[in-house]
Structure formats: C-alpha cells, structure tokens
C-alpha angles and dihedrals in degrees: 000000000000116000098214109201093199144172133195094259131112094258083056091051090059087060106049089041090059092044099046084041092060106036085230102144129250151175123212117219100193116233117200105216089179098049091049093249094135084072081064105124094227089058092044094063087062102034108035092176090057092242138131134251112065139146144208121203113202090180104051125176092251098055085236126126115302123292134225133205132175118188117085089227101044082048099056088044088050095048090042091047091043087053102028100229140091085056133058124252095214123094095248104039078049101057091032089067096040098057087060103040084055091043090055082045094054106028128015094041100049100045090038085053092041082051088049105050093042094048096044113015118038112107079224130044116236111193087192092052094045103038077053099052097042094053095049084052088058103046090052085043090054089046086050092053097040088056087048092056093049091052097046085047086056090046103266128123095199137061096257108025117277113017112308151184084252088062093047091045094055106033102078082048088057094043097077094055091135097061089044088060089249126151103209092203088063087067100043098178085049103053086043089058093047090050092058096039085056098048091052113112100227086044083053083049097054113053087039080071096053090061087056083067111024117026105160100019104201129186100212130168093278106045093042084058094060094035099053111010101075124114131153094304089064090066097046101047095050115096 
C-alpha cells in the first residue's frame, strides 16, 4: 500500500497518473497547499522541503520499515523501479527516459510554474517576466515537439519508446497550455501525444480524483501569502 500525500497541481497529477497507470494501490492523504498544511510536522518528516507530493511505502523492496520519499521525480523513479515497468531495463531505454523525466524537472516545470505564477499570480504584472516565461515555455514546448516528431518518425507514440514515466512526468505540464499562452496546433506531434495521453483511461481516472479533493481551486490573500511568500525564515521558523 502506498500512502500518496497529494494536491491538485500538476506535480500531484504525475503521481496519480502513475498509480492509477499501474493498478499499485494507494491511499490519498489530502494536503491542502492553500490552507499551509503542508507546514504540518507529520508531513515534514516526509517532506522536508514542504512540498507535495510525497509517498510512503509501507511495502517497500527490502522488507524493511516503510519508506518515504518526497520529490515527484524521485517518486515516479522510486514506483517504476519498485514495479519494474514504465521505464526500460536496458542501459540505453533507461537512460533514454531519464534524460527526459530530469529535463521536465529541470526545465519544463520550472519555467511552466515561473510563467504561471507571473501570468496569474503576481500582485503586479511584469511584461518582462511574462514575455520571458512564455517564450521559454515555448521553446521547451517546441523541443518537446521536435523529439516527438523523431520518435513518431521511428514508430513510437511516446517520448521514450513505449509509455513511460517521462511521459507521466510531462503531460499534466502540458495540460494548462492555455494559461501558459501556449497554442497546442503550433507544435502538431505534441498535440498528437497529448491527445493520446488525455484520452487514456488511468489518466481519466486520475484527474477525476483530483475533483474528490479540490473542486474550485482559488488563490486568495491568504493562501497567496503561503504559496508564494516563504523564504528562509519559513523554514526556520516550522517545527
């Protein structure tokens, strides 16, 4: 049993589309980004970064006590590697999929969440924040959809081969292209694999459970206060 602590955001969707994917089961313990409870100290224990998402595994590979891991990449590398599927076992698929679940880490998350938050969230529009963030989306977007065309080209519908982690990892960043200023028909293989990400059942699955927990998601005062006001003394000052 994996216990799943889990928010409606992109980096939760990974999680539950992996989980539903693969029929491993699981239990969600809501975290309530927008009400601080991710400051809780049970969940700090687990997610030292007061983040979500995070797992336990209460069933982990060694037979020892459960183990935690926070990270939604390191999470999706931990549950592939526990089951042995949604990434190859041989050197080069491996490394194939990895590249591309670190470059969504490093790269289209980040600058999709910078574009975000400066398109939706700042108190105060900045055209040189935005105009920034919108055209690094759409670069990774257009590297995205150049990779895309190579695979299709070599037979395969998804960005490693066969479905992946990688594709897990970069579908619900994809998913608010709208609010990224994105037009989804400038980048054609990419709007075929989304299509065909979206129309999967455990993908359906998945974002239906999102609305049991988080049906009119708001950013008000409050809440923008804990999203977006931390800095070190956050952390120092949490139990």
């Amino acid at each position: 049993m994996i216990d799943l602590y889990y928010w409606t955001t992109p980096n939760g969707h990974k999680i539950t589309m992996f989980l539903e994917e693969s029929g491993l089961p699981y239990r969600i313990v809501p975290v309530n980004i927008g009400r601080g409870e991710q400051f809780q100290p049970d969940f700090l224990r687990i997610s030292p970064n007061n983040r979500m998402p995070a797992i336990v595994d209460h069933t982990p590979a060694d037979g020892g006590a459960p183990l935690s891991v926070f990270e939604s990449g390191a999470i999706l590398l931990y549950l592939a590697d526990k089951m042995q599927r949604y990434i190859p076992q041989d050197l080069r698929g491996r490394n194939l999929v990895l590249q591309w679940l670190f470059w969504q880490m490093g790269g289209l998350g980040p600058m999709a969440g910078q574009n975000h938050h400066f398109g939706q969230y700042a108190p105060e529009k900045l055209p040189y924040a935005i105009d920034r963030y919108v055209k690094e989306t759409g670069r990774l977007y257009a590297v995205l959809n150049k990779h895309l065309g190579v695979m299709a080209a070599g037979g395969s519908d998804f960005i490693a081969g066969d479905y992946s982690i990688a594709d897990m990892a970069c579908y619900p960043w994809v998913v608010p292209h709208e609010r990224q200023q994105q037009k989804l028909e400038d980048f054609p293989h990419l709007a075929a694999w989304f299509e065909r990400i979206r129309s999967r059942p455990s993908t359906e699955r998945a974002y239906a459970r999102a609305k049991e927990f988080n049906t009119s998601p708001v950013v008000d005062d409050a809440s923008r206060k804990l999203l977006f006001g931390q800095d070190a003394s956050t952390i120092k000052s949490v139990p």
